[in-house]
C-alpha positions in Angstrom: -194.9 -72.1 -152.0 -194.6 -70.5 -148.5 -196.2 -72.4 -145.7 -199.4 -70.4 -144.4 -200.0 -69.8 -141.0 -203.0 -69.3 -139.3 -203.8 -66.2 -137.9 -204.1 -67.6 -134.1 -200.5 -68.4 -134.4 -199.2 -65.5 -136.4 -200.7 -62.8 -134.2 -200.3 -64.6 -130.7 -199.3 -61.7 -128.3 -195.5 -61.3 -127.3 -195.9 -58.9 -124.7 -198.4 -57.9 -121.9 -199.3 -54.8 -124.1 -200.3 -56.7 -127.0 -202.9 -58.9 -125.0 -206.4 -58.5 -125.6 -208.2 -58.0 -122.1 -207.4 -59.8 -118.8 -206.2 -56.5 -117.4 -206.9 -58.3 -113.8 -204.3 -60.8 -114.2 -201.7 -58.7 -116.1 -201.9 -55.9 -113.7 -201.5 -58.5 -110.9 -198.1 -60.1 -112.5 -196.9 -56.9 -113.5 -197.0 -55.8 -109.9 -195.4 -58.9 -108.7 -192.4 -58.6 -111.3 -191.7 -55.2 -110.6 -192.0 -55.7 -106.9 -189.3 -59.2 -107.1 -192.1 -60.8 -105.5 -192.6 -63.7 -108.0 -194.3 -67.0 -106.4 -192.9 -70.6 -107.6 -196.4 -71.8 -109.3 -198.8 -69.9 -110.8 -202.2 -71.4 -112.0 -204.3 -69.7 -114.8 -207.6 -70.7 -115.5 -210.5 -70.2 -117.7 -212.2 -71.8 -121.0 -210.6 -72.2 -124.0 -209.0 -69.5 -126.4 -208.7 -66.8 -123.7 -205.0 -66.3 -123.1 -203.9 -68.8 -120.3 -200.8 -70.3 -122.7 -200.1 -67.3 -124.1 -199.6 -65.4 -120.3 -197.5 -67.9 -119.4 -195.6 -67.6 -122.0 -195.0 -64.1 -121.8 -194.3 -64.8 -117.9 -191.5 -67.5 -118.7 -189.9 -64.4 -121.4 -190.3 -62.0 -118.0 -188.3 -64.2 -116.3 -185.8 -65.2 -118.0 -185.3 -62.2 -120.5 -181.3 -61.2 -120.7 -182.3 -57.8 -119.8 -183.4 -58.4 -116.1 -187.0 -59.6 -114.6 -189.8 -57.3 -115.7 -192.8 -57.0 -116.9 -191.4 -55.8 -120.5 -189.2 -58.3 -122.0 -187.0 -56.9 -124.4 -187.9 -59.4 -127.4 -184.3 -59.4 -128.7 -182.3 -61.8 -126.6 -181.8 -64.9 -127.0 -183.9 -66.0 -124.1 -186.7 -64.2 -125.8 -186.5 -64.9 -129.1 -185.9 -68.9 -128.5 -189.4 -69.2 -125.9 -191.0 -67.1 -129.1 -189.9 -70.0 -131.3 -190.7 -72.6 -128.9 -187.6 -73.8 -128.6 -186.1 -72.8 -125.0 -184.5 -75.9 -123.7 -185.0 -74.3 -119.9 -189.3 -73.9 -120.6 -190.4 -77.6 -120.7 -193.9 -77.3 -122.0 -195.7 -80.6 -120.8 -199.8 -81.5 -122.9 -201.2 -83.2 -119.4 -203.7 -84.2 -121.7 -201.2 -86.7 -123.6 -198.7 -87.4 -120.2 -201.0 -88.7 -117.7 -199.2 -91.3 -116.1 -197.3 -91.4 -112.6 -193.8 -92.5 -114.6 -194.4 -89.6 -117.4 -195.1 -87.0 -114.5 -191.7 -89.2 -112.4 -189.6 -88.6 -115.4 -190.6 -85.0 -115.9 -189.5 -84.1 -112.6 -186.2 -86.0 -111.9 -184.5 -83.4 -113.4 -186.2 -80.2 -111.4 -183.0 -80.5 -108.9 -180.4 -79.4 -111.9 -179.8 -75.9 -112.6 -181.1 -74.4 -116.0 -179.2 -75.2 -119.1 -178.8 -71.1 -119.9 -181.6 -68.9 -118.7 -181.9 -67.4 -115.2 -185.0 -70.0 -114.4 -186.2 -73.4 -115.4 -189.8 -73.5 -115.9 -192.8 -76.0 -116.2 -195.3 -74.8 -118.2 -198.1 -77.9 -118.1 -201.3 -77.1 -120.2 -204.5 -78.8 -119.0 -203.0 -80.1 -115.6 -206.6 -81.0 -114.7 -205.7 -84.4 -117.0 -203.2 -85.6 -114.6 -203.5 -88.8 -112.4 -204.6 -88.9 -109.3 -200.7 -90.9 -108.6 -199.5 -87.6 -110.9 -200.5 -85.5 -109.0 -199.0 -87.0 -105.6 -196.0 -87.2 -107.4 -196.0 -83.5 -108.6 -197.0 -82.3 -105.0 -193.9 -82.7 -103.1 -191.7 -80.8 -105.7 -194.3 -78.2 -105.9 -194.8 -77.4 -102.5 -190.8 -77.0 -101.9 -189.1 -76.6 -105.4 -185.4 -75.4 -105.7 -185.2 -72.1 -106.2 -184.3 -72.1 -109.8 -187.5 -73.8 -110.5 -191.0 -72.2 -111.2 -194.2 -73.9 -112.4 -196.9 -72.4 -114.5 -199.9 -74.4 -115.0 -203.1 -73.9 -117.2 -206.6 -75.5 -117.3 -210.0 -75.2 -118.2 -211.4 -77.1 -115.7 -209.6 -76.1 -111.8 -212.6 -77.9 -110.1 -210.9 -81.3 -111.1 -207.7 -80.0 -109.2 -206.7 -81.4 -105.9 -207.6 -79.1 -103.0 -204.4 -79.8 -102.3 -202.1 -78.8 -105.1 -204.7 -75.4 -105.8 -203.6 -74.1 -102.4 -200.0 -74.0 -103.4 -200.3 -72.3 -106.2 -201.4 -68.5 -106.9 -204.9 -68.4 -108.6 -205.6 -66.2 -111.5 -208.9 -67.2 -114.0 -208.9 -65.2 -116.7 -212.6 -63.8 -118.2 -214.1 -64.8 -121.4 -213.8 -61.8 -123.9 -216.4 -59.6 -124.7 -217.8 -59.3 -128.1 -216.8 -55.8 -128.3 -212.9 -56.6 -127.2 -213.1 -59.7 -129.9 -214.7 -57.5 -132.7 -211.7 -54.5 -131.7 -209.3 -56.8 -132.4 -210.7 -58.7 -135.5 -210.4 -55.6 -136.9 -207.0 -54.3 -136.7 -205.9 -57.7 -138.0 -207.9 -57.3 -141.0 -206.2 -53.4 -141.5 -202.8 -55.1 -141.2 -203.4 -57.6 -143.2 -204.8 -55.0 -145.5 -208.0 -57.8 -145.7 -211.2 -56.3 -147.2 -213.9 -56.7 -145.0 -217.8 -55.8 -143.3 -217.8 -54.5 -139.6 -220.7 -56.3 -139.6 -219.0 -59.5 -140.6 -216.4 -58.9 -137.7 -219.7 -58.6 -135.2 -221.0 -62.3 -136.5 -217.7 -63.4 -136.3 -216.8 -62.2 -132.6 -220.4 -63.4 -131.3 -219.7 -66.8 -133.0 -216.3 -66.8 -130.9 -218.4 -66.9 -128.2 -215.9 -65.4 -125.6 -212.8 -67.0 -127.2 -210.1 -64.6 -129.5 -209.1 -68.2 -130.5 -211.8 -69.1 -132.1 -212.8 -66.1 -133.7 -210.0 -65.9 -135.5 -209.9 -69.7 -136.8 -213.3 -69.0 -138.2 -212.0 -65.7 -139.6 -209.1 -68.3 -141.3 -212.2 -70.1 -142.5 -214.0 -66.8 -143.4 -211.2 -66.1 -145.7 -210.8 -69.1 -147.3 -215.0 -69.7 -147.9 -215.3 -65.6 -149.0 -211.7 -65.8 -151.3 -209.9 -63.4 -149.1 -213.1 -61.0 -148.4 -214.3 -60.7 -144.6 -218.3 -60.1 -146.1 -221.2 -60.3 -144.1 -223.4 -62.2 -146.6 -220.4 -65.2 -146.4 -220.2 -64.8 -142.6 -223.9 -65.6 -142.7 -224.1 -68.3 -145.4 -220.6 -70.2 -143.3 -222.3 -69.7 -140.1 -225.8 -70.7 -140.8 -227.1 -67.6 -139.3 -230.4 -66.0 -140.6 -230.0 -62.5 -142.7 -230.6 -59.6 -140.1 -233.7 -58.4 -142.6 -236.0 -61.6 -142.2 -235.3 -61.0 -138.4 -236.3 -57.6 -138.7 -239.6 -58.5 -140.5 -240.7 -61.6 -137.9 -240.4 -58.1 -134.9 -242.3 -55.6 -137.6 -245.1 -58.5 -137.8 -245.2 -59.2 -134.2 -245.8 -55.7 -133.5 -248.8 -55.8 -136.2 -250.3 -58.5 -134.2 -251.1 -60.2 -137.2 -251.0 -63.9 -136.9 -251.5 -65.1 -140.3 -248.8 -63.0 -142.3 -246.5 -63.9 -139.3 -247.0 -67.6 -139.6 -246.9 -67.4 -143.7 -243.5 -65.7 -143.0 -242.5 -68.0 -140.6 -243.2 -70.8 -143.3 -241.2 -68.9 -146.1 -238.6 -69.5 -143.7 -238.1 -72.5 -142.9 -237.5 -73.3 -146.9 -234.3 -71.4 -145.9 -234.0 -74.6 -143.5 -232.2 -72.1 -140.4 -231.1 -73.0 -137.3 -234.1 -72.0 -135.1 -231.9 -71.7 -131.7 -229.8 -69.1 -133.5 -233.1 -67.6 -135.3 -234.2 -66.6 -131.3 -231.1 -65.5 -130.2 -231.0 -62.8 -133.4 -234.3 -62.1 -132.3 -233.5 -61.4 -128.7 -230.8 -59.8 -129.4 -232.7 -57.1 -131.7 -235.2 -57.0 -129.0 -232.4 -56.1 -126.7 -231.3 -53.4 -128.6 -234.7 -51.8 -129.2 -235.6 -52.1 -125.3 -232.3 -50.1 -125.1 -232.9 -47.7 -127.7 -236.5 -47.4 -125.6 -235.1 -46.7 -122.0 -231.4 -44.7 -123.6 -232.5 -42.5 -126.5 -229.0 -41.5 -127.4 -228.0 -45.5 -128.0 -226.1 -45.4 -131.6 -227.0 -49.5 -131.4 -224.2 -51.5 -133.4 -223.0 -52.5 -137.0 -225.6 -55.3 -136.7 -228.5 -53.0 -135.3 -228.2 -49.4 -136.1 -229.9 -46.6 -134.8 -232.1 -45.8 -137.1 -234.1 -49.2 -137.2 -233.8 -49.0 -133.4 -235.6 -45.8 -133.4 -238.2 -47.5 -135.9 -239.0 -50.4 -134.1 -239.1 -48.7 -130.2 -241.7 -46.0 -131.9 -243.7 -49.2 -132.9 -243.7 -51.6 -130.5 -244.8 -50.6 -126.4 -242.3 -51.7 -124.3 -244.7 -53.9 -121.5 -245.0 -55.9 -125.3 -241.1 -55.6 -126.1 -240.2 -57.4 -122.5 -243.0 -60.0 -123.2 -241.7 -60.6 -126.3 -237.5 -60.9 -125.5 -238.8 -63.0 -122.0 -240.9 -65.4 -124.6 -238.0 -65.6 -127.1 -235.5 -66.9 -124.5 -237.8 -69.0 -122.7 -239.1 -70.5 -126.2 -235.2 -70.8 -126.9 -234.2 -73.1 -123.9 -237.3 -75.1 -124.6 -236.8 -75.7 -128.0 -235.1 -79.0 -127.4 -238.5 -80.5 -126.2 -240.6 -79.5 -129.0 -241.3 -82.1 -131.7 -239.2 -80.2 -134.0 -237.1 -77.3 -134.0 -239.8 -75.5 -136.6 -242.9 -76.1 -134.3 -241.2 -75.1 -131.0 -240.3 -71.5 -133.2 -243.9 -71.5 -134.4 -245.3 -71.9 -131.1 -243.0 -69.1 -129.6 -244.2 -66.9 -132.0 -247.8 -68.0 -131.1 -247.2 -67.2 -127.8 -245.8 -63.7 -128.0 -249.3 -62.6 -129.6 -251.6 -65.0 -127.2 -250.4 -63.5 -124.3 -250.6 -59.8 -125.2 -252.8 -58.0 -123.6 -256.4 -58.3 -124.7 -256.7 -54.9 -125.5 -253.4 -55.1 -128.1 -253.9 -55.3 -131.8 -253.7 -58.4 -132.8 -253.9 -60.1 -129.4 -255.8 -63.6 -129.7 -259.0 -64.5 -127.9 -259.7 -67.4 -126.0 -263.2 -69.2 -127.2 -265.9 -69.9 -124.4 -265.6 -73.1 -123.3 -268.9 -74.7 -122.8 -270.3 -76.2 -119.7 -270.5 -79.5 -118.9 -272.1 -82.0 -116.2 -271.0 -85.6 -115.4 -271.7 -87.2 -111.8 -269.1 -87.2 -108.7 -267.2 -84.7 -110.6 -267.0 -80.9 -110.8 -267.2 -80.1 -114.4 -264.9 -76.9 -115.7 -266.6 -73.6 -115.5 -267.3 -71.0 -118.5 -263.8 -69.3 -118.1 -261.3 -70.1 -120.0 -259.1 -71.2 -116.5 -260.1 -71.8 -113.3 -259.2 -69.5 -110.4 -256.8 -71.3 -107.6 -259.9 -70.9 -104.2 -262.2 -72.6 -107.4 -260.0 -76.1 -107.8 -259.3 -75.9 -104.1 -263.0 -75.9 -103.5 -263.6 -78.7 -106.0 -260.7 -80.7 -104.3 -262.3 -80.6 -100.5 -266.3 -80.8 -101.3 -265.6 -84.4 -98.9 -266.6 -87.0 -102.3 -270.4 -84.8 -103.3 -270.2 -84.7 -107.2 -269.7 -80.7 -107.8 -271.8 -79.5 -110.5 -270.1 -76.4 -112.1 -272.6 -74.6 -114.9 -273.2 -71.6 -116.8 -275.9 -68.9 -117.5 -276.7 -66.8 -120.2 -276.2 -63.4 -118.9 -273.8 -61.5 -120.8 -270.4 -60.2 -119.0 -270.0 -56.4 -118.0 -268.0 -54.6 -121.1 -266.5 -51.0 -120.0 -269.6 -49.9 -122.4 -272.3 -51.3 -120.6 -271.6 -49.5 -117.5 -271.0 -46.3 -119.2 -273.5 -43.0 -119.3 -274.4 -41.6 -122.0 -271.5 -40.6 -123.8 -270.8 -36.5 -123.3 -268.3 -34.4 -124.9 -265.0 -32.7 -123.0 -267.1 -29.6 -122.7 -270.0 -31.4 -121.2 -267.6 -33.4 -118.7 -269.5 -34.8 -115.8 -268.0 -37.7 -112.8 -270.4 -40.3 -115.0 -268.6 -40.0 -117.9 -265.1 -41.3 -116.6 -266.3 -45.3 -118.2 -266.7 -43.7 -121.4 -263.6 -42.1 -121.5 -261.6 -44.9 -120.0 -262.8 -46.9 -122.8 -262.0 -44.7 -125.6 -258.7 -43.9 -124.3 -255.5 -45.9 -126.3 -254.2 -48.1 -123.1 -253.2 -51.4 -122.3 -251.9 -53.1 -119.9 -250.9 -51.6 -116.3 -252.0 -48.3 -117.4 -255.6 -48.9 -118.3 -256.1 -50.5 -114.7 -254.7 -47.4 -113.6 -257.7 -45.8 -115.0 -259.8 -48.1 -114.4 -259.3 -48.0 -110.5 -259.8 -44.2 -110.7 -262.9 -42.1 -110.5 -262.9 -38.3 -111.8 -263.2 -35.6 -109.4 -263.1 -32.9 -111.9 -261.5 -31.1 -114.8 -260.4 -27.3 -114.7 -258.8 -26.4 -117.2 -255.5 -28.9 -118.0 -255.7 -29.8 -114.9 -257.8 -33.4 -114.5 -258.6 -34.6 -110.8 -258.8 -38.4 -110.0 -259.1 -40.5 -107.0 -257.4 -43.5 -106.9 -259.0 -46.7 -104.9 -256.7 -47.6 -101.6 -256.5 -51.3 -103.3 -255.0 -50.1 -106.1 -252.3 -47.5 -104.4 -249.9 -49.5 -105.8 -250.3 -48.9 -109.5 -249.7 -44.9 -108.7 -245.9 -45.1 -110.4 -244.3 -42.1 -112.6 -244.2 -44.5 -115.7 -248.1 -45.4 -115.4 -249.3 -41.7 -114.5 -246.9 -40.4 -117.5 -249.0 -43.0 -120.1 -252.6 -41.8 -119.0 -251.7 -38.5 -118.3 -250.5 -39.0 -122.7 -253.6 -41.0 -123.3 -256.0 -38.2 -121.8 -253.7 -35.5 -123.6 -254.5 -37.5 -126.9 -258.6 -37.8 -126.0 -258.9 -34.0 -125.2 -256.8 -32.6 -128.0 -254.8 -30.6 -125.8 -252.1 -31.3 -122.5 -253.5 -32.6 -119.9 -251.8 -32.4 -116.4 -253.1 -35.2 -113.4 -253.9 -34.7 -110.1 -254.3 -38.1 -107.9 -255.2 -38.8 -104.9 -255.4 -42.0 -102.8 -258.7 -42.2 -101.4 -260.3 -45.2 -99.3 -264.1 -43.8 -99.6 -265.7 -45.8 -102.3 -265.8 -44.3 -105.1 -267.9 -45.9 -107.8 -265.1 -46.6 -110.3 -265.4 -48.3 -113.7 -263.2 -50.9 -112.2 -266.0 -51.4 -108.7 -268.6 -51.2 -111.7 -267.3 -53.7 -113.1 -266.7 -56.3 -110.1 -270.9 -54.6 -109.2 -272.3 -55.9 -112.2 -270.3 -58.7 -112.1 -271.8 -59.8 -109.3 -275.4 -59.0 -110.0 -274.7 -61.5 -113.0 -272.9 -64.3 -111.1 -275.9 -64.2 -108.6 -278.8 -64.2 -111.5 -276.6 -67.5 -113.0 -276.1 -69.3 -109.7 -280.0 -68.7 -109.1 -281.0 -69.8 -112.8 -278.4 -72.8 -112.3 -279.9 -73.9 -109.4 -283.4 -74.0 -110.6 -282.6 -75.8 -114.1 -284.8 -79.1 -113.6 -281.5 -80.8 -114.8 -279.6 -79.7 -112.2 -282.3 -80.6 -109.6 -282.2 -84.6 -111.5 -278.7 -84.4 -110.8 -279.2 -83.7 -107.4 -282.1 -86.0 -106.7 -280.7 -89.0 -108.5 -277.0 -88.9 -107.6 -276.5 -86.9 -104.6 -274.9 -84.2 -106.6 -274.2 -80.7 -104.7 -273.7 -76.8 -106.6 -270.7 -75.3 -106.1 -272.0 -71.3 -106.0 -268.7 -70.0 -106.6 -268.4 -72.4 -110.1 -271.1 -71.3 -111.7 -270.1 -67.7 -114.2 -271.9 -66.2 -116.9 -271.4 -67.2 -120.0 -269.1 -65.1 -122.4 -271.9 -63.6 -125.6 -270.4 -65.4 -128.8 -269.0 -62.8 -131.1 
């Protein structure tokens, strides 16, 4: 039975050509060879699986190759074909991790002054230097600084921080990247063809994000691919081996979300945790497919991937706005990192879910409504007003009222709605500067955009053409992206294309956004009146020396 060997080893690159990325640092040693200028100790750096043995390698084949220095060994000498076999008695490869002592390091070095057995160089090659001694390193320092000239040191680490100061500044520095998923993926592949492998490109995409920036490791857990799919590369076994959730149940938690339907998402997010995933990897899927549909969004030629094609893309950017796609990928990574501090891994996914829909905008399907909180008196403390939070200038005045108790209360006048400060509702034909409420309010917007309208007041419409004055306060909201949604919105309400004409004004112009803050208040000032004359209050006051806070006191919200 022929021994197997694993595809790390077998397809380790030979040359600089074969190499997978680091064009910085090959470019850079090419130069060098070509040019004779070759320094005496090279250090590469960078974590693991990324190349740094396997460029020195190829280095020590430059070097010594029968042919002559270059950046193009010739692979058929003997020089080259013995350091390709590890077996070049003039490349002393040294594990620092295993030879850490002062007398190892002594013992290495006692023979640097003899000439090399048969190549043109003797060369070091010492992986993971970072593991030497402190007394090592003192000992390596001298011969590195001023080594014979037949002598050249190549070192490798994944950790140059631990390095002397010392020994880095007499060596030339090159830190090689981590890979990108795409270079990983490009080169998963054409192993699979020449190993004439079936396989799944998307397979090869779980497999080169699960290298996580390492070639190394992507294709040891191809090795175990293989052996846990019997010789298949398929994605449902990349999946099932990796513990990763299929791409379809994360494409059904986004479809919910942009529902805004809480209970379906929460049943679904019960059916899966029978499946018993791994909830960090569950939100980085679903960040990543948010990704991809805010770049479908903003790029409308994106193709997407073999994990996210274009045409769901296209589905899910149509559905979801994309103020709601950045609060939901912000909440998914932020939910991610704190996932560690939840009770469980279930609840902290749970609650990140409830939070994508709790903090949509309250005019969003689906967005969820905080109750009114009741309001409450207790002497020598300020009791929480009717709003669901308390504004900063309120806590600060409850924190310097100088020891009176604060006594924060409630009336029962309703809030201002959008509807109560409208006229009478009129028709496009009949279009009047009253009517601007009542349109704002039956116009599909959310977020950014409504307060656009809602900080405007209508001049006039002639024809397509709709005139609006935008308060000075606001001035800032005025952005293409804003004026292109109402400008859409408007076009939808009319039933016909409606162009926008804005101006910044600062004469006040009664706004539904001023109505609003009018009425407002009216209200607060009818509360704080009825608050003050409660005969509760007024025992509060006479009996414990309690004092009103004015600005505490808010309507209450009407119970729906």
């Amino acid at each position: 039975m022929t021994a197997y060997t694993a595809l790390a080893r077998k397809w380790r690159p030979h040359s600089f050509a074969e190499m997978t990325g680091q064009e910085h640092v090959l470019r850079a040693l090419a130069n060098a060879l070509a040019s004779g200028r070759v320094h005496h100790a090279f250090l590469f750096a960078g974590t693991r699986g990324v190349g740094k043995t396997t460029v020195a390698r190829i280095l020590a084949k430059c070097l010594n190759c029968e042919c002559g220095v270059s950046a193009t060994p010739c692979g058929e000498c003997a020089s080259c074909r013995e350091i390709d076999a590890g077996r070049s008695v003039d490349l002393i490869e040294v594990d620092a991790a295993s030879r850490t002592r002062v007398d190892d390091t002594r013992e290495l070095l006692d023979n640097v002054q003899y000439a090399p057995t048969r190549s043109r160089y003797k060369i070091y090659l010492i992986d993971e230097v970072h593991m030497l001694s402190a007394h090592s390193f003192n000992a390596l320092l001298k011969t590195l600084e001023e080594p014979p000239p037949h002598v050249k040191f190549l070192l490798a680490t994944t950790d140059p921080q631990k390095l002397p100061v010392t020994v880095l500044s007499r060596c030339l520095q090159f830190n090689l990247k981590r890979l990108s998923v795409a270079l990983i993926s490009s080169r998963l592949t054409y192993i699979l063809q020449a190993e004439q492998i079936a396989f799944e490109p998307a397979a090869v995409q779980l497999l080169a994000q699960a290298g996580d920036g390492s070639l190394r490791d992507a294709l040891s857990l191809l090795d175990q691919l293989l052996a846990f799919g019997n010789g298949n590369a398929l994605e449902a076994d990349a999946r099932a081996m990796l513990g990763t959730v299929e791409r379809d149940h994360v494409l059904r938690v986004v479809e919910l979300l942009a529902a805004g339907h809480a209970a379906p998402l929460l049943d679904y997010a019960r059916a899966l945790d029978e499946r018993a995933p791994d909830y960090a990897q569950l939100l980085d899927q679903l960040a990543a497919l948010l990704e991809r549909v805010a770049l479908k969004q903003l790029v409308p030629g994106f193709e997407g991937d073999e994990l996210h094609p274009a045409e769901l893309l296209e589905r899910l950017a149509a559905r979801i706005g994309a103020e709601d796609l950045q609060l939901y990928y912000q909440t998914a990574i932020l939910g991610r990192r704190d996932l560690a501090l939840a009770p469980d891994a279930r609840t902290g996914f749970r609650m990140t879910l409830i939070r994508m829909l709790a903090f949509r905008p309250a005019s969003a399907p689906g967005a969820l409504a905080a109750p009114p909180v009741a309001a409450s008196v207790r002497p020598g403390a300020a009791a929480p007003s009717a709003t669901s939070s308390s504004a900063p200038e309120e806590q600060a005045a409850a924190a310097g009222s100088g020891g009176a108790a604060a006594v924060a209360g409630t009336s029962d006048a309703a809030p201002p709605t959008l509807s109560t400060l409208s006229a009478p509702s009129a028709t496009p034909a009949t279009l009047g500067p009253l009517d601007w409420s009542a349109i704002v309010a039956g116009l599909e917007l959310q977020g950014m955009a409504r307060q656009l309208a809602s900080n405007c007041a209508l001049l006039g419409r002639e024809g397509a053409v709709v005139r609006l004055a935008l308060d000075a306060r606001s001035a800032s909201l005025r952005t293409r992206v804003l004026e292109d949604k109402l400008a859409q919105a408007l076009s939808r309400y009319f039933g016909g294309t409606v162009r926008l004409q804005i101006e910044v004004r600062d004469d006040a112009h009664e706004t539904p956004a001023r109505s609003a803050e009018r009425i407002e208040a009216q209200q607060r000032t009818q509360a704080q009146m009825a608050f003050e004359s409660d005969p509760i209050v007024g025992t509060f006051k006479e009996r414990f020396g309690a004092s009103v806070l004015p600005e505490s006191v808010r309507p209450a919200k009407p119970l729906e």
